[in-house]
C-alpha positions, -999 to +999 in steps of 0.1 A: +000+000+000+033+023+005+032+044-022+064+051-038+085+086-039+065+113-065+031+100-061+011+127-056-013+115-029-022+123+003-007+094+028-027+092+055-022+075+090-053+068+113-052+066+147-083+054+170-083+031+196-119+017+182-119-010+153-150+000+143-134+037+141-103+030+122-124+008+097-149+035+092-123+063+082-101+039+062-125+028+043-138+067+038-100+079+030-092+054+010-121+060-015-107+092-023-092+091-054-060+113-040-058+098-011-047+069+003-042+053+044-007+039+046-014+026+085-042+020+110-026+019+146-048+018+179-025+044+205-001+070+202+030+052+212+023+033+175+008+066+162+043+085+167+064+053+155+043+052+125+046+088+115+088+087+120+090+058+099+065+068+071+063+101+066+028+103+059+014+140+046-020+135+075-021+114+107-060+114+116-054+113+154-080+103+181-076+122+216-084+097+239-064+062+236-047+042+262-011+050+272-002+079+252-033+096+240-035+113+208-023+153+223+010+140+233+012+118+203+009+153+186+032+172+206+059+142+200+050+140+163+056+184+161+085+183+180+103+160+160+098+181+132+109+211+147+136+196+153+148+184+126+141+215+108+167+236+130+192+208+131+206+222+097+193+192+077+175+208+049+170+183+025+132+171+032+107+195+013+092+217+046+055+209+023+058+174+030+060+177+066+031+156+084+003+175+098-020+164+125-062+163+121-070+156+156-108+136+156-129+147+187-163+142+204-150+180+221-162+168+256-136+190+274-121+227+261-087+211+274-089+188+246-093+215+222-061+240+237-043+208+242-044+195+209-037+229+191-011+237+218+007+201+209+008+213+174-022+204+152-034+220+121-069+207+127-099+205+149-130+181+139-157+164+155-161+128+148-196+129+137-187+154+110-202+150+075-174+127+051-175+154+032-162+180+057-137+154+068-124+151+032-121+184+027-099+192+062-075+164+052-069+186+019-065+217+034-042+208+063-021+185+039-017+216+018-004+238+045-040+251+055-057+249+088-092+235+098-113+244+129-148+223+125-175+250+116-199+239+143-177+247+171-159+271+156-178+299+182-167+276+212-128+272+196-125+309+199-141+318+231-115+287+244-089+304+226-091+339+240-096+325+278-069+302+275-040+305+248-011+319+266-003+357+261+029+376+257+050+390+279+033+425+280-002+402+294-018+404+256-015+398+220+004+425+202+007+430+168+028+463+168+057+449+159+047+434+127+051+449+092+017+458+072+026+433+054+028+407+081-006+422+096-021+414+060-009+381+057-020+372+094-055+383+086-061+365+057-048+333+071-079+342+095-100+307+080-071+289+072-062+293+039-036+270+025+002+287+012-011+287-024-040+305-016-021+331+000-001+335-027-027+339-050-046+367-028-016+380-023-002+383-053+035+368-045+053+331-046+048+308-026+086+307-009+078+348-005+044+341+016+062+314+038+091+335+042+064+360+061+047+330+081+083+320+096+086+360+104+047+360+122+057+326+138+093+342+150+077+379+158+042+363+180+059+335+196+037+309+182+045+272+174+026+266+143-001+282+122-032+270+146-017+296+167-015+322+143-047+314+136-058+322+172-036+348+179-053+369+147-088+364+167-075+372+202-058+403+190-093+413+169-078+415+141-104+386+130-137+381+141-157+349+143 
């Protein structure tokens, strides 16, 4: 099922702790015509081993599993790949790094900062329409983000009372470019690089060139953040 080096699918990784689960978003996944699942694993000890070995593009992650759950699975997953990134090995294309959908009933806001705080590009109930689920694994594969639009309300009303602020006690945007400000808004609902670029009129290396600069100048870990630091600082509204 591995498929080899240029294919241009999405590889997937699923990991649930139900059968029933696993089966049901495999078999959904897999009858996409770009996409395929390269490994169904029930925890997150098997859910980070998987992702090291593999390389997959997506790793559908469940938050509650037995002995690791699926927000440290993330946190171990995103940390590896920010560390590699700054080790100075540069070969691997930065597109191609996984990204984490995290699959939720939302029983608890902590699940929700948790898994955003560990790293993921994605937020989704589990009884969301196969269509919406589709649809997220694109976007976040292609460097977008993905809050599920029936909670999004509740995602940013979590986000302002609990993401962590900076050392003045609030978001600040004053030391970012217009530029940067521009960029930060539209990435707002999640827009993928190219999508950027196309609004904005540049490449694509110029528009992640100002994301590492908003990621550097705001403190934040990944583009969920950015995302939620672009609400709590008003610059986007729900």
């Amino acid at each position: 099922m591995t498929p080899t080096p240029g294919d241009n699918e999405i590889r997937v990784v699923i990991a649930d702790d139900q059968t029933h689960v696993r089966d049901g978003l495999a078999m959904m996944v897999d009858a996409e015509p770009d996409m395929t699942v390269v490994a169904t694993v029930a925890n997150g000890v098997e859910a980070v081993a998987v992702t090291h070995r593999d390389r997959p593009d997506v790793v559908l992650m469940d938050i509650r599993m037995p002995g690791m759950d699926g927000i440290e699975a993330t946190r171990r997953i995103t940390d590896h790949q920010h560390d590699h990134n700054h080790d100075g090995n540069h070969n691997h294309n930065h597109d191609h790094l996984t990204t984490v959908l995290v699959l939720t009933t939302f029983d608890h806001d902590d699940a929700l900062y948790g898994a955003l705080r560990a790293g993921a590009s994605g937020y989704m109930l589990k009884h969301a329409a196969p269509t919406d689920l589709v649809r997220a694994v694109r976007r976040i594969a292609n460097g977008g983000s993905w809050i599920d639009p029936n909670v999004a309300g509740k995602v940013i009303d979590t986000l302002r009372a609990t993401l962590p602020l900076d050392h003045r006690g609030r978001p600040s945007l004053d030391n970012l470019s217009p530029r940067e400000v521009e960029v930060l808004r539209l990435m707002g609902d999640g827009p993928s690089n190219t999508e950027l670029a196309t609004r904005l009129f540049v490449s694509e290396a110029t528009v992640k060139t100002h994301i590492s600069r908003l990621l550097m100048k705001t403190g934040s870990r990944d583009r969920a953040q950015l995302v939620a630091v672009a609400y709590r600082s008003g610059l986007v509204r729900p």
